[in-house]
C-alpha positions in Angstrom: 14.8 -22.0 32.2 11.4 -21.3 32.5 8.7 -23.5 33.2 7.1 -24.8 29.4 10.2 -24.1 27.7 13.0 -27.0 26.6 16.7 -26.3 25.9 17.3 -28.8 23.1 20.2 -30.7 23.5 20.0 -33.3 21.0 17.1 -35.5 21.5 14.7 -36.7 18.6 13.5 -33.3 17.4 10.5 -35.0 15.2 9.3 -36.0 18.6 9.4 -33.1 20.5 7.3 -31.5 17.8 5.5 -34.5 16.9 2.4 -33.2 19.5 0.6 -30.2 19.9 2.3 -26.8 19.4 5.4 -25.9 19.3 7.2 -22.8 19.0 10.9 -23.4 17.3 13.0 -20.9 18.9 16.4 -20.5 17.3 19.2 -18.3 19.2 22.6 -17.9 19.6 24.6 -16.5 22.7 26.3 -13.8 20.8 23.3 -12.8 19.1 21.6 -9.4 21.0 18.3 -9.6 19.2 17.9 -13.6 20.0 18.3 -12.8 24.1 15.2 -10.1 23.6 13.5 -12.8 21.7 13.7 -15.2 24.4 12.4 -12.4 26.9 9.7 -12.2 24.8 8.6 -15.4 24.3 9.4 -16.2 28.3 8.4 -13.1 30.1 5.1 -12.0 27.3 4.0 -15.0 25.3 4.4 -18.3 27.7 1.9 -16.5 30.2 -0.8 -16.0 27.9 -0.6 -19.4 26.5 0.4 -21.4 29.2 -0.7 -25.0 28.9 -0.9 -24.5 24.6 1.8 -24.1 23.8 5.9 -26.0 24.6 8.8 -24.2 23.6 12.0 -25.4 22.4 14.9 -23.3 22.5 17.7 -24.2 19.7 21.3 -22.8 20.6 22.6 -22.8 16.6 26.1 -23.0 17.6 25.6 -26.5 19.9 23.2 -27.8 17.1 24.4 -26.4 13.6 23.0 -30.1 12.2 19.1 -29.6 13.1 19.7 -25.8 11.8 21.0 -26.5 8.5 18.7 -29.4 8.2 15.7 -26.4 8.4 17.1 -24.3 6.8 18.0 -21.9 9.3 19.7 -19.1 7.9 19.9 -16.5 10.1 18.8 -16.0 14.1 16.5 -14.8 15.9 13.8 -17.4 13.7 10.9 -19.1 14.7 9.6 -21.8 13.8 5.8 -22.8 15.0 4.7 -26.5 14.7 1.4 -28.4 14.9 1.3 -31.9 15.5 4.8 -32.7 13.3 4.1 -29.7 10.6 5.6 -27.0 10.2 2.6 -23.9 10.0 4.5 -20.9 10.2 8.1 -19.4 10.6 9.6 -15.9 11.4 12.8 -14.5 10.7 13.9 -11.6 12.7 12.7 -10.4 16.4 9.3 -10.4 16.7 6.7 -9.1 18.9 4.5 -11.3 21.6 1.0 -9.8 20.3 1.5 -11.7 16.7 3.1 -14.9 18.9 0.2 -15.0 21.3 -2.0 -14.4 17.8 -0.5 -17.4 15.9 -0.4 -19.4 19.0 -3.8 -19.4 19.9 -5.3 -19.1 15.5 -4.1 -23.0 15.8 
């Protein structure tokens, strides 16, 4: 995995987002639009905001708890933090301009 991006396996979620930003990434293996979602993020928006912004990749099928405790209900979403809140989310593929956008309005 890239450099700036975390493959959540289970550790204290409220503390991973509890600093800075954080962009919520939820995927699933079988899901085509989730792999060009993380090309996105990794190849497009982690190099224009490198050193902003950590990245935390949730697999939904490994960690159907934190999803339905979000409210996940559907994949590719997003989910951008700020300290511990929750500012914006994003349901479906999106494109790096309007990541890069949000990233860098907090």
């Amino acid at each position: 995995m890239a450099d700036g991006i975390i493959d959540y396996s289970g550790e204290d979620f409220d503390a991973l987002v509890a600093q800075g930003i954080t962009l919520v990434d939820f995927w699933a293996t079988w899901c085509g639009p989730c792999q060009m979602q993380g090309k996105i993020i990794e190849q497009q928006v982690l190099p224009e905001v490198a050193g902003k912004v950590k990245v935390v990749k949730v697999n939904i099928d490994e960690q159907a708890d934190l999803a339905v405790r979000l409210g996940v209900m559907s994949v590719p979403m997003l989910f951008l933090y700020k300290d511990g809140q929750q500012v914006e989310s994003y349901d479906g593929l999106q494109r790096a301009p309007a990541l890069i956008q949000a990233i860098q309005a907090l």
